[in-house]
C-alpha positions, -999 to +999 in steps of 0.1 A: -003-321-211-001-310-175-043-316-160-058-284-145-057-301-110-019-305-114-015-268-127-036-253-099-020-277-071+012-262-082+000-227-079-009-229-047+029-247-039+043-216-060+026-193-038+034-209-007+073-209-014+074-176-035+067-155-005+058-124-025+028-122-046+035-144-076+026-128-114+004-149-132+026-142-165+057-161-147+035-187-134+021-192-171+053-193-184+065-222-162+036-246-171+043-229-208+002-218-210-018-185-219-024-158-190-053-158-192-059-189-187-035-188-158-053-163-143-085-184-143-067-210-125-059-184-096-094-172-097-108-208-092-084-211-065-095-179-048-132-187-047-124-227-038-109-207-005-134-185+000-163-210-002-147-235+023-139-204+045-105-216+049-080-198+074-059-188+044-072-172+017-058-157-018-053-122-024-050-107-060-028-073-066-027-063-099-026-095-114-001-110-087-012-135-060-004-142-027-017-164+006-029-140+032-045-152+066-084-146+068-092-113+082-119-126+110-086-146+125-067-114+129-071-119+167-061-149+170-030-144+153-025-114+171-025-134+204-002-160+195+025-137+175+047-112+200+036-082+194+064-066+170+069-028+172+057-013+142+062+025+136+033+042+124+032+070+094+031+106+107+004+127+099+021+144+071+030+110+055-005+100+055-013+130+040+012+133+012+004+094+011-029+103+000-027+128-023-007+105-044-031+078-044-057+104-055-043+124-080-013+095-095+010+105-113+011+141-095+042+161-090+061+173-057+048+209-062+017+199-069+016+178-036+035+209-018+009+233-033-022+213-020-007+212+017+008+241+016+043+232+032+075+214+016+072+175+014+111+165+001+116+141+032+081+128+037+085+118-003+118+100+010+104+083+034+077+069+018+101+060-013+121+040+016+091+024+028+083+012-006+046+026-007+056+057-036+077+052-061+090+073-092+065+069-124+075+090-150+084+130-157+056+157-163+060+173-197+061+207-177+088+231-172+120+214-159+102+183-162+097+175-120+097+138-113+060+120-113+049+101-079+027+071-079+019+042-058+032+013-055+022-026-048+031-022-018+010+005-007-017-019-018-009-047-001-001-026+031-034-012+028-056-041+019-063-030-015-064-053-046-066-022-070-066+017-068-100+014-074-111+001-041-098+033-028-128+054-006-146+082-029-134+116-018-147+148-039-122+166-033-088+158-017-078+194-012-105+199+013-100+169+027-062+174+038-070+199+067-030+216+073-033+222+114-011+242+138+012+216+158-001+212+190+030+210+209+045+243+203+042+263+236+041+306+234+075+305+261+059+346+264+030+328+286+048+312+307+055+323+339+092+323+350+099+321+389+131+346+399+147+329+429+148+355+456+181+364+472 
């Protein structure tokens, strides 16, 4: 029988190699043990990091663990990595974003009817992006295609579970739809006539 020093040693190579966050059911399975007590493993592991306030630290996601860096070096690591150019989500993504992870599993019409606009390629994106992903059909007429959240949008967002999410009341009120700003009235603009 494998020792619990040996199991969780191994963890922490499986980690290191896997790359993504690794599921406590596979990682059970290879050492042929119960998840649960896998899982305790990880835990232990978790907290051993955190109480030697190590650089790199474990991060659970829905039962799946990973090695992140610590958050207090963030500026560190942003000093010594080139910056890379990361596009940011648009307005409307975020807000489409965040319906869905406040109202999961919620439909496309729902989403359209709480911003008031269409939302088919801000859906696509996101789907592209990996944060949304298809969860289902609604029982409703025609049966429209169910949106949820996905791992990724956790991970992306620092979240272990939907539950860390902020409180908002209500998310209709919160999603404020605004005029662009970058549409110009051409009727107020003067025009200059060149003179003969």
């Amino acid at each position: 029988m494998t020792s619990k020093r040996s199991i969780k040693s191994a963890f922490e190579s499986m980690m290191f190699t896997w790359g993504e966050p690794l599921d406590m059911k596979l990682a059970a399975e290879i050492f042929n043990i119960d998840a649960k007590e896998a899982y305790g493993y990880f835990k232990e592991l978790q907290q051993e990091y955190d109480d030697q306030k190590r650089g790199i630290r474990i991060r659970e996601i829905n039962k799946t663990f990973q090695f992140v860096t610590d958050s207090d070096n963030f500026e560190y690591i942003e000093r010594l990595c080139t910056p890379a150019k990361q596009r940011k989500l648009s307005q409307s993504a975020l807000e489409v974003l965040a319906i869905i992870a406040y109202k999961q599993p919620v439909t496309r019409g729902e989403i359209e009817s709480i911003r008031g606009i269409r939302c088919d390629r801000v859906l696509e994106g996101l789907q592209k992006k990996e944060l949304i992903d298809e969860v289902g059909r609604s029982s409703g007429i025609g049966r429209p295609i169910l949106y949820g959240t996905t791992d990724t949008f956790l991970k992306n967002f620092g979240f272990s579970t939907l539950k860390e999410l902020p409180e908002i009341e209500d998310i209709e009120s919160a999603i404020e739809v605004e005029e662009p700003k970058d549409i110009v009235d051409l009727q107020q603009i003067p025009i200059k006539i060149p003179q003969e």
